[in-house]
C-alpha positions in Angstrom: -9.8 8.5 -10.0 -5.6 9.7 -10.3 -3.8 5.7 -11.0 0.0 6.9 -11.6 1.3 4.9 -14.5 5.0 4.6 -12.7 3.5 2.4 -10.1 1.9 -1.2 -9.6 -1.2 -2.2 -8.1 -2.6 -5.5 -6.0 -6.3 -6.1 -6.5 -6.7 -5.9 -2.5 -5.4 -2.0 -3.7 -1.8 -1.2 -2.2 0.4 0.4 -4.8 3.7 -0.3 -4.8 7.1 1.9 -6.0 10.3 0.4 -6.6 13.2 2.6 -5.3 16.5 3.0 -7.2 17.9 0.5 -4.8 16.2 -2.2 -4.9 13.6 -1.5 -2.4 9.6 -1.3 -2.6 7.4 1.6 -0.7 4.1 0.7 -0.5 0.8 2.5 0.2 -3.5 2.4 -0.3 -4.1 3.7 -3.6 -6.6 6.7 -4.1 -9.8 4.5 -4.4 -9.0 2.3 -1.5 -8.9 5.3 0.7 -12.0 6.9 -0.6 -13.8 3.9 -0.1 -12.3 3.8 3.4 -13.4 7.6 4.1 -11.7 9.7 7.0 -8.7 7.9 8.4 -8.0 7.8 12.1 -6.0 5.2 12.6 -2.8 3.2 11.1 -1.5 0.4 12.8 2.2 -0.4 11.2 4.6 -3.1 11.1 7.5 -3.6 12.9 10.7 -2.9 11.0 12.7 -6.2 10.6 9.7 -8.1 10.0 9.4 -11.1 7.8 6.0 -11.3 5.8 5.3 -13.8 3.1 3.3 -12.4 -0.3 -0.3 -11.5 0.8 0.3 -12.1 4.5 -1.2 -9.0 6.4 1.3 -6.0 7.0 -0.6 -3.2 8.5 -4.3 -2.0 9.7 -5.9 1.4 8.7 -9.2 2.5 10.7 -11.7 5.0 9.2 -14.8 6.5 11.0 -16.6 3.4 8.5 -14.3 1.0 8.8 -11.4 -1.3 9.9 -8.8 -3.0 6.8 -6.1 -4.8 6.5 -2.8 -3.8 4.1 -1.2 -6.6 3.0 2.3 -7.2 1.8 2.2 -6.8 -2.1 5.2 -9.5 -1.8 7.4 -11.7 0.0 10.2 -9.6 2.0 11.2 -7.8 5.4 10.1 -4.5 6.6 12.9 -2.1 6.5 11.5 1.1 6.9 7.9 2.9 8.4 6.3 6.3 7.7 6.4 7.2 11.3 3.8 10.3 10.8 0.7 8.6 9.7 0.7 7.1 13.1 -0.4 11.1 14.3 -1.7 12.1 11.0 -3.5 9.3 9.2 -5.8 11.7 7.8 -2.2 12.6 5.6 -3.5 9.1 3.6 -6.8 11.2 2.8 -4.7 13.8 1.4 -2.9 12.6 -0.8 -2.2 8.6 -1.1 0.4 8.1 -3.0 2.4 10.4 -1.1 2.2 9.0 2.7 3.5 5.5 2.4 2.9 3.4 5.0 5.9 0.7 4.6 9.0 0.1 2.9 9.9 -3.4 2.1 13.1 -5.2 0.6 11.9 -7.9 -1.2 13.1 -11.6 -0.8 12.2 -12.3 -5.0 12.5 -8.9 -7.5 11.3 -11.0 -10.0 7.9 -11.5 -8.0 6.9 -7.7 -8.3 6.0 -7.9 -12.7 3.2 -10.7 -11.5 1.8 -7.2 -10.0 -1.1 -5.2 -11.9 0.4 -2.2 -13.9 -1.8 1.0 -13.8 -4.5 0.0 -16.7 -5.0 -3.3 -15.0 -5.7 -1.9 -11.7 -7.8 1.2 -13.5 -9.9 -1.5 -15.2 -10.6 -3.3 -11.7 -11.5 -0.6 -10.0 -14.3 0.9 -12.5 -15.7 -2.9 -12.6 -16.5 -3.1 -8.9 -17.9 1.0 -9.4 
């Protein structure tokens, strides 16, 4: 399973790039996607939205399942990936490409209490 070393990782797997200003684009990692199967549906948030640290952001629907994306931390949406709402399968392809969100966060600071790549790594192979 491909966990890039440049990002960080919540346990409830989003992964989470910080942008050179300032900025955070989020996303499902790799394993929460295969776990998730075929994509057909992303629900996103609405840009300008407040959403407190762990409060639920967005839905993605696979021919398994329904679940939740939840904001890695406290911020306001500023941004959405417009084309996963007609290609979510793009998530399937390749997800740490097709962001779903991008968030300006209300504490920096906040974002080193996330998991770094051999954190996440070692999460993932204990629920395998």
């Amino acid at each position: 399973m491909h966990v890039p070393a440049h990002l960080k990782y919540t346990q409830s797997h989003e992964w989470v790039r910080t942008e050179a200003d300032g900025s955070l684009t989020i996303g499902i990692t790799e394993h929460a996607q295969d776990l998730l199967g075929d994509l057909v549906f992303i629900e996103l948030p609405e840009v300008g939205k407040e959403l407190a640290a762990g409060q639920e952001a967005a839905v993605v629907e696979s021919v398994k399942a329904a679940a939740d994306v939840y904001a890695p931390l406290a911020g306001v949406v500023t941004e959405i990936n417009p084309e996963l709402v007609d290609a979510p399968e793009s998530v399937n392809q390749d997800a740490y490409t097709a962001w779903l969100f991008k968030l300006k966060p209300t504490h920096a600071a906040a974002l080193e209490a996330l998991l770094d790549a051999a954190a996440y790594t070692a999460i993932i192979n204990t629920s395998a």
